[in-house]
C-alpha positions in Angstrom: 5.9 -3.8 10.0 9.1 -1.7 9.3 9.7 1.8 8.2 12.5 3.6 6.8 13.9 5.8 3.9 14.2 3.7 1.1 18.2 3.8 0.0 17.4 4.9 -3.6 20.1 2.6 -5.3 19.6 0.9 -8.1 19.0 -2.9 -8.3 15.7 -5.7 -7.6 12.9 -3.6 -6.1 12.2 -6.9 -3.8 15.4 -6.4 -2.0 14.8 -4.1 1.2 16.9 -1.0 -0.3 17.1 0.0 3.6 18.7 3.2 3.9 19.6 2.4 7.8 17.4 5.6 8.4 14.5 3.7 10.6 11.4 5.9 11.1 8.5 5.7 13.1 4.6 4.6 12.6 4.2 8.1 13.6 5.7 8.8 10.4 3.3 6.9 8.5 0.4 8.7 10.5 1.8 12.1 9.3 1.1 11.2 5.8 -2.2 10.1 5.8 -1.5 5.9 6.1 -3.7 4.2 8.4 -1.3 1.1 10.2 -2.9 -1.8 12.3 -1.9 -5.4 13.4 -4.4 -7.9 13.2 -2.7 -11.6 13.3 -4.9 -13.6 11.2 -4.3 -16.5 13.4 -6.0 -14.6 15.7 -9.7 -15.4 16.7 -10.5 -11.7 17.0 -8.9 -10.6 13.6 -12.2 -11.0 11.7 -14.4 -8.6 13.9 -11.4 -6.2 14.3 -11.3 -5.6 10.4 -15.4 -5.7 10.4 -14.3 -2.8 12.7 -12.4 -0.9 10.4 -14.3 -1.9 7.2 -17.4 -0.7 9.0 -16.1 2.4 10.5 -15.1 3.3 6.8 -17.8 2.5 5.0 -15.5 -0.3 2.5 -19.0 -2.7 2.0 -16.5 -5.2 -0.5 -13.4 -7.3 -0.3 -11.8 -10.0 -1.8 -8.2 -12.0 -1.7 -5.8 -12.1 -4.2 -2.6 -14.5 -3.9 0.7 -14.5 -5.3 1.1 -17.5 -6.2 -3.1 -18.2 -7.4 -2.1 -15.1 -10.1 0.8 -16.7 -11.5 -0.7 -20.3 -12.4 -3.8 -17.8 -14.0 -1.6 -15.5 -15.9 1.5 -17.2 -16.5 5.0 -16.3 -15.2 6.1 -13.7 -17.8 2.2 -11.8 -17.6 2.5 -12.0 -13.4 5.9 -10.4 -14.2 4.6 -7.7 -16.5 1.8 -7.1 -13.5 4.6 -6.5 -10.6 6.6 -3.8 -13.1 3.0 -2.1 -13.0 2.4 -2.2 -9.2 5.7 -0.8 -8.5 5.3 2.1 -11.3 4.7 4.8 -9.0 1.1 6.1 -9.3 -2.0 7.3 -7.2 -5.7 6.4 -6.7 -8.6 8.1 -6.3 -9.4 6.0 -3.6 -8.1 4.3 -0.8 -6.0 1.7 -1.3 -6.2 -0.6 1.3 -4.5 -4.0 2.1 -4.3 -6.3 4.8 -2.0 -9.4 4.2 -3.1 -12.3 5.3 0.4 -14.2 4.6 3.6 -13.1 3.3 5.0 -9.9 2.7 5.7 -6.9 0.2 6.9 -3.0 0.2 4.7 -0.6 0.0 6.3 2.3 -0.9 4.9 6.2 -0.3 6.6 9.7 -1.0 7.0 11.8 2.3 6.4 15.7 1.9 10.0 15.9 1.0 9.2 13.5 -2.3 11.7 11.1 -0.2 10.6 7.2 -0.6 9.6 5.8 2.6 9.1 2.0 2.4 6.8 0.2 4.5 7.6 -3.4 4.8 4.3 -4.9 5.3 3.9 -8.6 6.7 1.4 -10.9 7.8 -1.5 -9.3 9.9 -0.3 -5.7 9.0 -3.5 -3.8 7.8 -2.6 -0.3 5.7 -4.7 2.6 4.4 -3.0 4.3 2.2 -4.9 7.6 1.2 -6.7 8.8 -1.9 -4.0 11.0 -3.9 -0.7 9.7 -2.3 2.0 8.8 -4.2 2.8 5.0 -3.8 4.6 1.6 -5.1 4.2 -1.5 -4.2 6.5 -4.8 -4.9 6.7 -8.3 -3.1 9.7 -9.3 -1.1 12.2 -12.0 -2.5 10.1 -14.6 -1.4 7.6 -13.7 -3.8 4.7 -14.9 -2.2 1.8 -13.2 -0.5 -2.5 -13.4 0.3 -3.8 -10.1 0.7 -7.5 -8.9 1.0 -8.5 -5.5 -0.5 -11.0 -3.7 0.8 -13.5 -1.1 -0.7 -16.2 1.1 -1.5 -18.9 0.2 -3.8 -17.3 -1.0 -6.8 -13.3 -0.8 -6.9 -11.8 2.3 -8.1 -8.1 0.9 -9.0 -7.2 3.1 -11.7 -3.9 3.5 -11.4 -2.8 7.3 -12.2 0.8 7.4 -13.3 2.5 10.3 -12.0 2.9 13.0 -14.5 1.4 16.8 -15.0 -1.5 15.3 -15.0 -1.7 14.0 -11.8 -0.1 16.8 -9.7 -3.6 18.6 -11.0 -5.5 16.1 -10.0 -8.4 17.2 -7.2 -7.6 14.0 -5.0 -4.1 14.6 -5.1 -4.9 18.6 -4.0 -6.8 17.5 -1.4 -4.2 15.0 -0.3 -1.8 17.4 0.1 -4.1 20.1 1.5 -4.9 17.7 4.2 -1.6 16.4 4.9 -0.2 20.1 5.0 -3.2 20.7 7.7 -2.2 17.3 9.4 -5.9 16.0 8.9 -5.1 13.5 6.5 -7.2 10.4 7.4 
């Protein structure tokens, strides 16, 4: 995993936009987002995210793969579905992901509403909280396997940001926590 200010220039979102501003996983933990490694090729990886599934109560989980979507959906639909991901929204939920091969950016706004991007590879494992702002594209390569955990039944709606969502109780309670530094 990497972290750094994203360089807000224009251009592909899949290209790193590195700012050459590095930051720290501390960072990350200061906003709420939960980081682990967990190799996959590793023999203890399974129980290790039965640890953390357990520990927070996600009872579900499947895998979804870059290149599985694109022969269902079609190049120009699997397209139209990256533009959506990397729209920048919130859940009421967690959003968790831990990529089993490949990479992306997850990107999260800091409590300047600066763009920190999280460069997420194999065996990274993130938690990203209910109510934080967020992005998320793949890297040039295009390819990735990532399982999602969750609670119950998924709650994916993604919440553009707008009026709207800066109302929104899981957003206040986002920012409540993070201004408290409690956000878990």
């Amino acid at each position: 995993m990497k972290v750094y200010y994203h360089d807000n220039q224009p251009g592909e979102p899949h290209l790193p936009h590195n700012s050459g501003t590095e930051l720290s996983p501390t960072t990350l933990s200061e906003l709420g987002v939960l980081y682990y490694s967990f190799p996959p090729s590793s023999p203890d990886s399974a129980s290790l995210v039965e640890d953390v599934a357990t520990s927070r109560h996600y009872t579900n989980r499947d895998e979804i793969s870059s290149s599985k979507l694109i022969a269902s959906v079609g190049p120009a639909a699997y397209e139209q579905v990256l533009k959506t991901f990397f729209t920048e929204h919130m859940h009421e939920d967690e959003e968790i992901r831990y990529i089993l091969k490949g990479s992306g950016y997850f990107d999260v706004r800091d409590a300047d509403d600066k763009w920190v991007r999280i460069k997420a590879e194999t065996g990274d494992f993130l938690v990203l909280p209910a109510g934080i702002y967020h992005r998320f594209t793949l890297e040039e390569t295009n390819d990735i396997d990532m399982m999602r955990l969750y609670q119950n039944a998924p709650k994916w709606a993604a919440l553009n940001r707008n009026e709207e969502t800066e109302a929104n109780q899981y957003r206040k309670d986002y920012l409540l926590a993070r201004s408290k530094g409690r956000v878990t």
